[in-house]
Every structure is written in C-alpha cells, then in structure tokens.
C-alpha positions in Angstrom: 2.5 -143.5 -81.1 -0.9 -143.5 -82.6 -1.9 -147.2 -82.5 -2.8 -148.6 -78.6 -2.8 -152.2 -79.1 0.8 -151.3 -80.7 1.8 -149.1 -77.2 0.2 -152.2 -75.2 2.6 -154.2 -76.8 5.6 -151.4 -76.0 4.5 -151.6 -72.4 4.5 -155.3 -72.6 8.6 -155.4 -73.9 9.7 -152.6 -71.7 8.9 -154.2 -68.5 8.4 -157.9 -68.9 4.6 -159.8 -68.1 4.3 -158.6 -64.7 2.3 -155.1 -64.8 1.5 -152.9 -61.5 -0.6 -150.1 -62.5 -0.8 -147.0 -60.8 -4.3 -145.5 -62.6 -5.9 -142.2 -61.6 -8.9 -141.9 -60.3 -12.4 -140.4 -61.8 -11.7 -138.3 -65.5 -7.8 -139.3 -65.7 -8.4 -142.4 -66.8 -6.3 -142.9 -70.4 -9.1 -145.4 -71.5 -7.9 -146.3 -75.0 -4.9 -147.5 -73.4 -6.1 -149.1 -70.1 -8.7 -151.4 -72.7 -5.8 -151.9 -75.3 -3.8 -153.5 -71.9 -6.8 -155.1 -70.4 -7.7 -156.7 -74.0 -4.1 -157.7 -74.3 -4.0 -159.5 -71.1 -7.3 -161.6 -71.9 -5.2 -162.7 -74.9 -2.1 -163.8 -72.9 -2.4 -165.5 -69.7 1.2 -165.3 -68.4 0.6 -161.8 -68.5 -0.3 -160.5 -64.8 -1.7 -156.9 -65.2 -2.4 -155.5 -61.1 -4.3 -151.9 -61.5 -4.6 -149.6 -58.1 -7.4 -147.2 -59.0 -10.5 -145.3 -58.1 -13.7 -143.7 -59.1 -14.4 -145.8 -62.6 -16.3 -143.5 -64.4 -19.1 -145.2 -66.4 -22.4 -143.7 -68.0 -25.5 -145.0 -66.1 -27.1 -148.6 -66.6 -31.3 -148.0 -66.3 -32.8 -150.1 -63.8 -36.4 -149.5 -64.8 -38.3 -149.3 -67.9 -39.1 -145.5 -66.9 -35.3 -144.6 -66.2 -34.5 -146.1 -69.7 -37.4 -144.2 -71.6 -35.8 -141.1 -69.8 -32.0 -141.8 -70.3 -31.3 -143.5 -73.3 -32.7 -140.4 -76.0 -30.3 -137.9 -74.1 -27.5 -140.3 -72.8 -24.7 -138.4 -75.1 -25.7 -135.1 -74.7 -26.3 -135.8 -71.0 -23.2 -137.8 -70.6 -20.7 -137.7 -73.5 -19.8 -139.9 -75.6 -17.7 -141.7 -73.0 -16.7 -145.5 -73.9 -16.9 -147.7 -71.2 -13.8 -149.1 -69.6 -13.3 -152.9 -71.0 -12.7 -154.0 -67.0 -15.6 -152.4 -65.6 -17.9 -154.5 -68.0 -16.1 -157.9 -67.2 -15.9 -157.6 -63.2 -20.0 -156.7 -63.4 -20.5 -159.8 -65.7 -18.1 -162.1 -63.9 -15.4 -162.5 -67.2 -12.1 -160.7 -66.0 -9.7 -163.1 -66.3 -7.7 -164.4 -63.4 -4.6 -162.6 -64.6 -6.1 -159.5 -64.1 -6.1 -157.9 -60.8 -8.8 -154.6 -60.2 -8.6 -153.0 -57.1 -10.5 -149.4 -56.1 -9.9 -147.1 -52.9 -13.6 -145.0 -53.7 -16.3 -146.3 -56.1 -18.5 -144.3 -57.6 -21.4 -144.2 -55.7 -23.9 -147.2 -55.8 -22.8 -148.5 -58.6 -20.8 -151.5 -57.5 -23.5 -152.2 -54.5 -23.8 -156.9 -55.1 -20.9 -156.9 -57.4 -18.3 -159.5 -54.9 -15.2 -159.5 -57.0 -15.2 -155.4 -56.5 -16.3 -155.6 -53.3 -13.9 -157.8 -52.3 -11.1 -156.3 -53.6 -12.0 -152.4 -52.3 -9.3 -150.8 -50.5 -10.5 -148.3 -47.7 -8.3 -146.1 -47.3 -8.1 -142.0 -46.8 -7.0 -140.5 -50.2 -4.0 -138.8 -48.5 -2.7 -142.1 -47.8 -3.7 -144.1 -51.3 -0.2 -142.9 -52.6 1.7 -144.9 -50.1 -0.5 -147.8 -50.2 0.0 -147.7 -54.3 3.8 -147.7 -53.7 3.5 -150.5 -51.6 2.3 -152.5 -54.6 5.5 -151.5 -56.6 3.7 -150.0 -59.5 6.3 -150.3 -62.7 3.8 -148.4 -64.9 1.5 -144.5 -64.6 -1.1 -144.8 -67.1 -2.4 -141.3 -67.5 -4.7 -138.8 -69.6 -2.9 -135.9 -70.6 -3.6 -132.3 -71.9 -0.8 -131.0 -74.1 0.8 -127.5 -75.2 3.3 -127.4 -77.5 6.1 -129.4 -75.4 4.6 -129.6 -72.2 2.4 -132.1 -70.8 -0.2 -131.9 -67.9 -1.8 -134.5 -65.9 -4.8 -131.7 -65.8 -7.6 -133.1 -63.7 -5.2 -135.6 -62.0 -2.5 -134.6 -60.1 -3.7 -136.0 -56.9 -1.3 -139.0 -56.6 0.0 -138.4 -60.3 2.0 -135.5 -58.9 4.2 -137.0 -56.3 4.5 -139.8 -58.0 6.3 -137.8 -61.3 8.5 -135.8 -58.6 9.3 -139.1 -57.1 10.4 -140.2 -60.9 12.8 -137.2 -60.9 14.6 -137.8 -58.0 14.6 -141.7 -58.6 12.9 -143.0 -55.7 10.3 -144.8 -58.2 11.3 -146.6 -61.4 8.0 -146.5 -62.8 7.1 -146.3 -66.9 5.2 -143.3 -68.2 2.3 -143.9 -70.5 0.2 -140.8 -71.3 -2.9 -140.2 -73.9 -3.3 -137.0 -75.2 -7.2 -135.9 -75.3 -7.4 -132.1 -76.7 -10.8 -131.6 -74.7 -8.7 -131.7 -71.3 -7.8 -128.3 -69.9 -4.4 -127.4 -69.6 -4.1 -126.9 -66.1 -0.7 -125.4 -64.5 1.0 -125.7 -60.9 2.5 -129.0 -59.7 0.1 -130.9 -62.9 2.5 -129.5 -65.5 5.9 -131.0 -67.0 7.9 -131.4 -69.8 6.9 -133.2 -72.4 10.6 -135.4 -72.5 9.1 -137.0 -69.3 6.6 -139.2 -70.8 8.0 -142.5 -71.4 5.4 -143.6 -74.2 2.2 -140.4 -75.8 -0.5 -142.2 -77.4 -2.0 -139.1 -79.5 -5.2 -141.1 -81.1 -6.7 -140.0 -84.7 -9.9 -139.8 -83.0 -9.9 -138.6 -79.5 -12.5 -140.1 -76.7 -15.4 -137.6 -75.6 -14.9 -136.6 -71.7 -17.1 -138.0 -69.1 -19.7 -135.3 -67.9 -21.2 -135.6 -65.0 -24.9 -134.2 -64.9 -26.2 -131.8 -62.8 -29.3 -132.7 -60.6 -31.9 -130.6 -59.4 -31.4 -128.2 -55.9 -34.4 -129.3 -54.0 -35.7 -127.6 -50.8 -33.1 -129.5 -48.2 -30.3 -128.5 -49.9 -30.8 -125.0 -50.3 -31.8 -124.6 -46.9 -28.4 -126.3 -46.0 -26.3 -124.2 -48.3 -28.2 -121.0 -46.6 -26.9 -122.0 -43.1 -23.4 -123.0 -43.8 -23.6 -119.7 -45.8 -24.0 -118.4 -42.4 -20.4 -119.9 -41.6 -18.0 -118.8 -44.1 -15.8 -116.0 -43.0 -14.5 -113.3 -44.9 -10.7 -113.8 -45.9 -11.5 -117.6 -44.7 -10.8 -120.7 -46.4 -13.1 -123.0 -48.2 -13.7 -126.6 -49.4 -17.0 -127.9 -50.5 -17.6 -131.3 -52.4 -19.7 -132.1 -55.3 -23.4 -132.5 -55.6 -26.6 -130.5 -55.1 -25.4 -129.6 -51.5 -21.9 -128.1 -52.6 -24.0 -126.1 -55.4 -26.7 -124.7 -52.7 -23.6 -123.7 -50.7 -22.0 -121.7 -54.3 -25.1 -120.1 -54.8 -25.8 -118.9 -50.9 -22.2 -117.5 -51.2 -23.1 -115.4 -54.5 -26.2 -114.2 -53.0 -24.2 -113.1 -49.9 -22.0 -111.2 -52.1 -25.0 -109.9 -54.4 -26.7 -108.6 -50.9 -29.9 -110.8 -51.8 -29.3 -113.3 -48.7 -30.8 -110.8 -45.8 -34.4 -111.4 -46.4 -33.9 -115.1 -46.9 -32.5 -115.9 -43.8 -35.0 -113.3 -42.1 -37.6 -115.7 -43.5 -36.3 -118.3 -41.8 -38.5 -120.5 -38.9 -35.2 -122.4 -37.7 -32.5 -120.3 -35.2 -29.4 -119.2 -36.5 -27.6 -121.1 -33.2 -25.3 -117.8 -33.4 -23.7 -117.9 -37.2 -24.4 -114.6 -38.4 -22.1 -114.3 -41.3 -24.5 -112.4 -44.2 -22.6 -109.4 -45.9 -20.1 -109.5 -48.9 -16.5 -110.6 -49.3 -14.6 -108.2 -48.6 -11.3 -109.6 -48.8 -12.3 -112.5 -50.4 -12.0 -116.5 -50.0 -9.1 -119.1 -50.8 -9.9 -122.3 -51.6 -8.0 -125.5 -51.0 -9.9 -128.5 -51.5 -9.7 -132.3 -53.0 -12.3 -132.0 -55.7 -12.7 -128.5 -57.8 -16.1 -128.3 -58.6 -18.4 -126.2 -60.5 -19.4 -124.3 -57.4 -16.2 -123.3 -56.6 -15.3 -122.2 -60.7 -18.5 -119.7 -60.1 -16.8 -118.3 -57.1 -14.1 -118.1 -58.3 -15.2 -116.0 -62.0 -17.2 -113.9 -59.6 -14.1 -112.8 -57.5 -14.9 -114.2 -54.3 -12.7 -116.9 -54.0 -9.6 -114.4 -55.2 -7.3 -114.7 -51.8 -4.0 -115.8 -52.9 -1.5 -118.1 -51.8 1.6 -118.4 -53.5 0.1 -117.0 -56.6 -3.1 -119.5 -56.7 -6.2 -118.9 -55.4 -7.5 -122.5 -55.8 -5.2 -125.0 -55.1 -6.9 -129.1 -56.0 -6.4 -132.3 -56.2 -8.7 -133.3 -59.3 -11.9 -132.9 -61.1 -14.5 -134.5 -62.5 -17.1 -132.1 -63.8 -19.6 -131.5 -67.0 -18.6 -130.8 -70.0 -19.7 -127.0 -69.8 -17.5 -126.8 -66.9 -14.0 -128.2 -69.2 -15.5 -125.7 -71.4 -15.1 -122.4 -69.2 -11.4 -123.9 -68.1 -9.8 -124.2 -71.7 -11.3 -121.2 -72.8 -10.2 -118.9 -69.5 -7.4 -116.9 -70.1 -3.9 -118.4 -69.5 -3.1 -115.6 -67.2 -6.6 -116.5 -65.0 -6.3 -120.3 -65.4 -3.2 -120.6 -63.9 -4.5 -118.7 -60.7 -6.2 -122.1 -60.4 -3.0 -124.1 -59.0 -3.5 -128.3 -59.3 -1.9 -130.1 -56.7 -1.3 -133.3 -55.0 -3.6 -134.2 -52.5 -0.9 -134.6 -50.2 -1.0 -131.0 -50.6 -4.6 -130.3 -50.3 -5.7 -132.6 -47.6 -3.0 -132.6 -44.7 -0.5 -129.9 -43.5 2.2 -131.6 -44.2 5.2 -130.5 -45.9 5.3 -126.7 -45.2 3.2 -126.7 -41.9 3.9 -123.4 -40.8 3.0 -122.1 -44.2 -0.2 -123.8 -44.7 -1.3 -123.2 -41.1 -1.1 -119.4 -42.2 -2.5 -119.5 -45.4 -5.7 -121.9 -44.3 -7.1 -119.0 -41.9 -10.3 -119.7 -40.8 -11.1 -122.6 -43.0 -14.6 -124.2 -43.1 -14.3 -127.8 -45.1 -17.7 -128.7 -45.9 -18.7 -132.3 -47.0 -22.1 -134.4 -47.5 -22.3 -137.7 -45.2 -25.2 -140.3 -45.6 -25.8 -140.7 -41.8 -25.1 -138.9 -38.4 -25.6 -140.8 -35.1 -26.7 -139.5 -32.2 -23.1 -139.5 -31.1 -21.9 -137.7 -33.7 -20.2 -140.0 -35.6 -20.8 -139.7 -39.5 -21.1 -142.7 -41.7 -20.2 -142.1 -45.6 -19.5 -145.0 -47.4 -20.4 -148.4 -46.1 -23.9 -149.9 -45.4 -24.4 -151.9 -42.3 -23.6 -155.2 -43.8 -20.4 -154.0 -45.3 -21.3 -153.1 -48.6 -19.3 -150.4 -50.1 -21.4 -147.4 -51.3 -18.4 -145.2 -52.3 -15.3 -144.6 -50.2 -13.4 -142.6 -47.4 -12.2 -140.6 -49.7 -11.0 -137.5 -48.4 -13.6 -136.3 -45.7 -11.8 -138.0 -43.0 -8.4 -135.8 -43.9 -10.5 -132.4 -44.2 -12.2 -133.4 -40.8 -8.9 -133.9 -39.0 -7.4 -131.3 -40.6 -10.0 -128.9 -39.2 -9.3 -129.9 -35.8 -5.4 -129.8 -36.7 -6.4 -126.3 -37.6 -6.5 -123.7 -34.3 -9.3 -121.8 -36.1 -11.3 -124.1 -38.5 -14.0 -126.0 -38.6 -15.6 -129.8 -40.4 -18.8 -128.7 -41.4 -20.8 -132.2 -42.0 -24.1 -131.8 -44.4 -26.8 -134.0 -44.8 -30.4 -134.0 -45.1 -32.7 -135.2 -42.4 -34.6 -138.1 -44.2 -34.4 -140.1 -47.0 -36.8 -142.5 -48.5 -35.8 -146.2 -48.0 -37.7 -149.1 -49.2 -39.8 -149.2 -46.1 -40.6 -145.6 -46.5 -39.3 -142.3 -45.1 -36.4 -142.7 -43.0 -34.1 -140.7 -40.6 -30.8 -139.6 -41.4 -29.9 -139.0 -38.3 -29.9 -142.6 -36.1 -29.0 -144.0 -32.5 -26.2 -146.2 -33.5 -24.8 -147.6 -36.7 -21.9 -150.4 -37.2 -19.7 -148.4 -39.9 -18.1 -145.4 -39.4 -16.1 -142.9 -41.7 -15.8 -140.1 -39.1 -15.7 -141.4 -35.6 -17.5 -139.3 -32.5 -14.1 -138.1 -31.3 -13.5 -135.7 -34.5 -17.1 -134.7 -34.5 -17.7 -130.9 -34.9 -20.8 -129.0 -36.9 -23.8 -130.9 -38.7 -25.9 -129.2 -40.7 -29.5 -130.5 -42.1 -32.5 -128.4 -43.5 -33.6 -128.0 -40.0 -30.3 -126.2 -38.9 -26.4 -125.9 -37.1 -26.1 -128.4 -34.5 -22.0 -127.2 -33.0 -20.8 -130.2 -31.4 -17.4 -129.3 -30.9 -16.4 -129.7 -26.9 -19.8 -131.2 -26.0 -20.7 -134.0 -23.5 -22.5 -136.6 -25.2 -25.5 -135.8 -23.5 -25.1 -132.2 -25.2 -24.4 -133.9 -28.8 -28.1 -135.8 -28.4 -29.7 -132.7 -27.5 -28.0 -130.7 -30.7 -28.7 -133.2 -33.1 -32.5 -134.4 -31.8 -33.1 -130.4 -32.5 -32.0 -130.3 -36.3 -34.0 -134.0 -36.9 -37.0 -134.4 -38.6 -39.8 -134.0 -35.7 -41.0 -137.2 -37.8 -38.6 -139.5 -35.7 -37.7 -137.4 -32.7 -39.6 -138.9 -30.2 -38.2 -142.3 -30.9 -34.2 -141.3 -30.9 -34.7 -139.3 -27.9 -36.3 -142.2 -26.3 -33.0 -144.5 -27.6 -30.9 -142.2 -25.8 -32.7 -142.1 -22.7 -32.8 -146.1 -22.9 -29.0 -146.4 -23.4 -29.0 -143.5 -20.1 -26.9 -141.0 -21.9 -29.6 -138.3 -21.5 -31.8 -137.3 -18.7 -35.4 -139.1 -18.2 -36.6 -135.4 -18.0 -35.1 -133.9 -21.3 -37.4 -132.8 -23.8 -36.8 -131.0 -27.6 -37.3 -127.7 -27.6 -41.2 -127.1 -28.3 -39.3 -124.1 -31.2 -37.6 -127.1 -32.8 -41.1 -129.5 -33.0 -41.9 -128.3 -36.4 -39.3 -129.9 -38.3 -40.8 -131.1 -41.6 -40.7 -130.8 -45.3 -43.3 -128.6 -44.9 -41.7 -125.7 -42.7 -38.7 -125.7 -45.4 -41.1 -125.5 -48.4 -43.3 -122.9 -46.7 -39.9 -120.7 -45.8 -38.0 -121.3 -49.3 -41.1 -120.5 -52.0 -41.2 -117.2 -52.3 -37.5 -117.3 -53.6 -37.8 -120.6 -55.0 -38.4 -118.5 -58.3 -35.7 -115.7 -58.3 -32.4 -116.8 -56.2 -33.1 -120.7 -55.4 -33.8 -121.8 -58.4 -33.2 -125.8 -59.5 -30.2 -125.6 -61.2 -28.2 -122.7 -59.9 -25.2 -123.2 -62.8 -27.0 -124.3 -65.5 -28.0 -127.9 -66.8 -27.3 -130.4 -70.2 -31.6 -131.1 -69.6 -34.1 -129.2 -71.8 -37.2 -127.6 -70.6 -39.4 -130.7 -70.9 -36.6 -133.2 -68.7 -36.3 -130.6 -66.2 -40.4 -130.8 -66.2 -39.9 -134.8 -66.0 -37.2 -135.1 -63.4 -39.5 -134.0 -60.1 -42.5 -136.3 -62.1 -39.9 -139.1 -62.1 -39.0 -138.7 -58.4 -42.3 -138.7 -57.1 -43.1 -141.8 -59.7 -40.7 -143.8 -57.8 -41.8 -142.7 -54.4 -45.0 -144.1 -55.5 -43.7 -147.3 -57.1 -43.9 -149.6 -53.9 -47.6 -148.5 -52.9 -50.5 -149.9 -55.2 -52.9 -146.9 -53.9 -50.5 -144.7 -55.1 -49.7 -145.0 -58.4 -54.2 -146.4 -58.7 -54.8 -142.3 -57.1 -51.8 -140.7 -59.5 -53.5 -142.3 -62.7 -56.7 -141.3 -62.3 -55.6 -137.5 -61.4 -53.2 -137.9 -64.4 -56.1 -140.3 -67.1 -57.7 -136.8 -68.2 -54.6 -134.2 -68.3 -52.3 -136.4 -70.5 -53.8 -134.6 -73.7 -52.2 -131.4 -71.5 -49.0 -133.2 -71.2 -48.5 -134.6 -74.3 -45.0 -133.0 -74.9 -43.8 -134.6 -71.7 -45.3 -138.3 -72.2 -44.4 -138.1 -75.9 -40.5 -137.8 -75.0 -40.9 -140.7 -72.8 -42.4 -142.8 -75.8 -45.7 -142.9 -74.0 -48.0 -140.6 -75.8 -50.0 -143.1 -77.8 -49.3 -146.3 -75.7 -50.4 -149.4 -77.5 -51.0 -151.7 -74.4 -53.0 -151.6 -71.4 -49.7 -151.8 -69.3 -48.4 -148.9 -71.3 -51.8 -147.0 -71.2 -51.7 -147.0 -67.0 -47.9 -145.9 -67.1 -49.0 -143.1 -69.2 -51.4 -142.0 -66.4 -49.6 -142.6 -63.7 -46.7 -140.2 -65.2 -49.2 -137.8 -66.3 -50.8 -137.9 -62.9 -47.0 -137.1 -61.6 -47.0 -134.2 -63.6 -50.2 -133.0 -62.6 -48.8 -132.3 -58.9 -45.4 -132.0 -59.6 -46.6 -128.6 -61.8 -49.2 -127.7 -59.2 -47.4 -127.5 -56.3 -44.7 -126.0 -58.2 
C-alpha cells in the first residue's frame, strides 16, 4: 500500500477497535504509520489504540535563547529531517485523547523530566524482560520500519523484541498483525532481523520516504578520555566486549585503536593516577567479539579496523539495535554484503542473558568486559541510572542491569561501571560519587569495577568498609573529606582511615595537565568524525562554559568585559549565532559574554 491513512483504516477492519501495539524502540519506529493510527484514533473515540514502546526519538526543543541561535540553523543537517511522532507532541501538550494509551520502558534521556501523563505511565523494567511484559498486554498488532531487498524484509535496527516476536508468529504462539514501512535509507541487516517478505501482513512503501533520526556526536572531553584509557587497560585479548553509546563508549573505541596502533604506551606512562593492576596495553592479537544491546559507532570502527573480528557462529557482532548518525547508516548500507552480514542482529534475549544455548554462549563470551555509563555510584557501590530521588524518570533500566548480572553469571567477566566524578548541578559542582541515594538501578550486591577520570576502583569480593576506601580514592578530592566523614558517621569505616595522600590530587586539573600533550594527536574531540563545522565545534566548549556561568552575575559581568574588545576577532563565531551586530543592549551584553567564552575556551585550548 502506498497511502497510510488508507493502511490505518486496513488495521482498523482486520482486527476490530481495540488496538495493542507492540512498537520498537529508538530508530524502528514506522512513524508515517504510527501518526496515520494516532490521527485516526483522535477521529474515532471507540477506537482504543494501547502502544508498548520505548526510546521516542524526537529532534531537540531549545530551552534558551542561546541553544536556539545554535540549533535551529543546523537542526537538519545535525539531525535529519526527522518528523516528530504525532503522540509525543500531544502527551507534552496535555491533548492525547483518552482512547489513546502511551506507555515507555526507557525514555530518552531528560526529555520527559515534569511531563505526568509519561511519567506515570513508564514501565521500569530490564529490556530482557520488556518482551514478556509486552505479551502480557496481548499485542494484536507489530508496527515496524523495514529495510527491503528484493523479497526479503529486515527489521534492520530492531530486532530486539521484533525478533522473538516474528519467530513466535511462525510457530503460532502469537496471533499478532504485521504492519511494516519500508525506508530505503535503513541498512539491510542479516541474522535473526531478516525474513521473507510473504510475512508482512500489511508494507506501506511511501512516495516520499522519512529522513532517519541521527543522533549527533558530542565532544570527548578530558573525563572521558581518561576513562576510556583505563578500561582500555581491561580489555583482554580474544575477550568479549560491550560498550554503550556516548562520549564514554567513544573514548573507550579510540583507547582500543590506539592499543592496537601501539600509540597507548606513552599515554598511560603519563599518567598521575595507579593502574590498580590492569596492565592490558599491546595489540589484538586474536582479536575481540562483541555482543552487546546497542551497536554503536565505536564498535563499527573496531570492527572496520579488524579488532573486533572473533567469530561466533559466523558473526563477529551480534546486537540488539541501533540508533546512530546518519554517517554511521551510511558505512552499513554501503559495506559489502559479504562484511555486513558478519555483523549478526539479534534479539536481546540473545544479547543480554545466557539463556537459550547456555553452554554455548558461556564459551563464546570468554572473558567479557560489559562496559556501561551510570549517573551516580554510592559509597556502597550501588549505581543509580535512571531515576532522580523524587522519582522522576531520567531514562530507563534498560539493559545495564542484564549485562551486570550477566558478568557475575559469567565465571570470567566483569561489569565495568563508568562515570565521571562530578557534574555541575544548579548549586554548583557536584559529586558523582555520594553516601546514599533512594533509587537504585544496580544494587550493592552485583557491584563490581567503577571507573571515573581519577581511576579502577575493583569492588568485586570486598567488605563494605573496603568498597568506601576504593571509591573515596577515584572521587574528586573536592568532596572527599565529607563522604569519608559520612561513612565514618554511619560506622562502616574506621575513625582512623585516611585517603591515600597519592590519591589527594584528584581534580580537573591533574587530568588536563596529564591528557594535553595528546589532546592534539590521539585524543582529539571527536574521535569518529562529527555533522558540526569548524566554527560549531569552536562554539560548543564557548556554549558549555556560557551555561556554567549563567547562574552567577560576576560571571557572565568578568566573561563580557574579557570578551567586549575580542568580538571583532570572533566575528565568524558570533555572526553564526545571529549576534554580530546586535541591535539591543540585551543583545549587545550576550555578544560579549559569548565572545568572552571564546576568548578562554581558545586560550586554554
């Protein structure tokens, strides 16, 4: 069919006004199709439509004047010409319809922070067991993007649920329709995402195809490279490997290839923090298999540069989804078939537990390190990764919780947790790295290695007294004298216990001075390429320190009179920002302020 308010309609007679939709998470998303249903079901009230999802991908909303000057030239290129998804829009301005039903097991992150109706209605869940809790719900319809080749379909991106759920069609445990949309941009991916093209119930192949989301690349600062360059220190040879997306999982691509390339020894000789006995530094041998939720960039790049080759059953990648830039979609449609389908995607009841062929996995996952980012570690060592302490959702479970257990499931692998030390809150700089917190992803029992800027802290088999005294080592020196004092308060370390006087130079500063030299050559800010051009990538660290400034009068008073006499010299910056020739004093003070911020952004650079 190539009409979707028409194939709406079909739905609509084939299984009667009560809908259950099982809809993939992140880039498999049919959104033609998912609007035509949503705007059909505004139209007709006795129509229930129920949609299980995740990860509703939409292009960025500007929360400041600033942000909107940057984004809103660039947002296609930077984004793609993604449309937004018609029930996104209505829960965020409180207009989806009763009969409509929206509910999300992972959000993408922040963005539905105040929103109640989604907040209520998030599922949390590990993303191993979303299938079940879908089938619970007695989904009658699979709405799907699709890649197609000649007369074979693949759910490409998606066959994280998608997958069991077809194989569950074939042997009739689910009577479920099939509803797919063809977009030609969508690599053909093989494995367990492929079928015949006979199985789709319903193809919507539109005149005029949607653009794919692209998610954009951010900047590699200090903390994260100095993360990736000690898990690099980790990784086996002829080991196993997940990492997640994010400037973390690129710093930890990058440390690999300059493991491989022999350009990693003087960096870590460099380094002021102690290696806490992970030595790993020379090339890959026998090379890397990787088996992980989310294939990301990081991973690709290993994998076109032969380290990640080791093969299991033919694939040397086998994953659940993806949701990358459009560069990346790029490199997969035009890699040879022969290549391509070395990159197996699977179910994630594949990737993220052992079961099914236990035996077989437990050989083929040798030494497996499962890396993934956290937003708080307390002193305990539990990690917290999606929920705030008044129960807002930031994101979801996901699937860190299956790839930690998994590790310990594993007799040689290991949950590498990442994070870096501080962050800046609206009270100022803050520690990552707390006594106690009320939400927790990972609980202290499956706690194992955390990694900041400032080091390894192996916590696997340690008395809780030993946990403190690992973590207090890798936090910022900022805010070390106040945990350790929490800890002694609550008695679970000695009155007489001190941090190390090696570990009392933890700072921003220490990183900076260690990483500059190669800041340059093998760290640079975007390892694998970026949609900005030269003058963003000269805005973004301007921008950042803009908004560190925002809440402190001095500040941005000090940034505008070091910026009031350079802005002739940054005229190409300010005049993409709109702010070369202001024509108000409010304008006129922005424009020094931001020129101010590129004054030191470029000096200290």
């Amino acid at each position: 069919m190539d009409d979707a308010d028409a194939v709406a309609k079909e739905i609509v007679r084939r299984l009667g006004n009560d809908i259950r939709v099982g809809l993939p998470l992140g880039l498999g998303k049919p959104v033609t199709l998912v609007n035509a249903l949503t705007r059909l079901a505004a139209e007709t009230p006795d129509l229930r439509v129920s949609i299980f999802t995740a990860l509703t991908l939409e292009r960025p909303a500007p929360s400041s004047d600033m942000q909107r000057r940057f984004l809103e030239p660039a947002m296609d290129r930077l984004f793609g010409r993604y449309p937004q998804l018609d029930y996104a829009d209505m829960l965020r301005n409180g207009t989806l319809p009763p009969n409509v039903e929206v509910r999300e097991f992972f959000f993408l992150a922040g963005r539905w922070l105040g929103v109640d109706e989604a907040q209520r209605n998030y599922v949390s869940v590990n993303y191993s067991h979303a299938r079940d809790v879908l089938l619970a719900q007695r989904p009658n319809l699979i709405l799907h993007l699709v890649a197609r080749n000649g007369d074979r379909l693949s759910v490409s991106s998606n066959p994280d649920i998608t997958a069991d759920l077809m194989e569950m069609r074939r042997d009739g445990r689910l009577d479920a329709l099939f509803a797919g949309e063809v977009n030609p941009e969508l690599p053909f991916m093989e494995g367990p995402a492929a079928f015949p093209a006979t199985e789709a119930d319903i193809l919507y192949d539109p005149a005029e195809p949607f653009e794919l989301f692209s998610a954009v690349k951010q900047p590699v600062d200090d903390a994260s490279h100095a993360i990736g360059l000690h898990v690099s220190r980790m990784v086996p040879d002829a080991g196993t490997l997940q990492i997640g997306i994010g400037t973390i999982g690129d710093a930890v691509a990058q440390a690999l290839l300059l493991r491989e390339r022999g350009e990693i020894r003087p960096i870590h000789a460099a380094s002021p923090f102690p290696d806490d006995g992970f030595r790993e530094d020379g090339p890959f041998e026998a090379g890397l298999y990787a088996v992980t939720e989310m294939l990301v960039d990081g991973l690709l790049q290993l994998f076109k540069a032969g380290i990640i080759r080791r093969e299991v059953d033919g694939a040397a990648i086998h994953a659940g989804f993806f949701v990358e830039s459009r560069d990346f979609y790029r490199q997969l449609r035009d890699m040879a078939p022969d290549q391509r389908a070395r990159i197996s995607m699977a179910p994630v009841s594949f990737t993220n537990t052992l079961l099914g062929d236990e035996h077989g996995k437990r050989t083929a996952r040798t030494n497996a390190r499962f890396v993934n980012s956290t937003m708080k570690v307390s002193l305990l060592g539990a990690a917290v990764s999606d929920t705030k302490s008044d129960g807002q959702v930031v994101s979801g479970v996901g699937g860190q919780h299956d790839f930690v257990a998994q590790a310990h499931a594993l007799s040689d692998g290991r949950s590498v947790i990442t994070l870096p030390a501080t962050r800046r809150g609206s009270g100022g700089v803050e520690s990552n790295i707390v006594w106690t917190q009320s939400n927790e992803t990972v609980p202290r029992h499956l706690r194992d290695i955390v990694v900041t800027e400032y080091g390894i802290a192996d916590l696997l088999g340690k008395s809780d007294a030993e946990v403190i005294s690992a973590l207090l080592e890798i936090a910022d020196s900022r805010f070390q004298d106040e945990l350790l004092e929490q800890a002694k308060e609550a008695g679970k370390i000695p009155r007489e216990h001190e941090v190390s006087p090696r570990r009392r130079a933890n700072s921003p500063e220490t990183v900076s001075t260690w990483l500059r030299p190669f800041r340059d050559g093998p760290l640079p800010d975007f390892p694998f390429g970026s949609d900005f051009d030269d003058i963003e990538r000269r805005l973004l660290p301007a921008l950042a320190m803009l908004k560190e400034a925002a809440s402190s009068r001095r500040a941005m008073l000090r940034l505008a009179v070091q910026g009031w006499r350079s802005r002739a010299h940054h005229a190409e910056a300010l005049d993409r920002m709109g702010l070369a020739k202001p024509d108000s004093l409010r304008l006129t003070f922005e424009s020094a302020v931001l020129a101010g911020c590129l004054r030191n952004t470029e000096t200290s650079s």
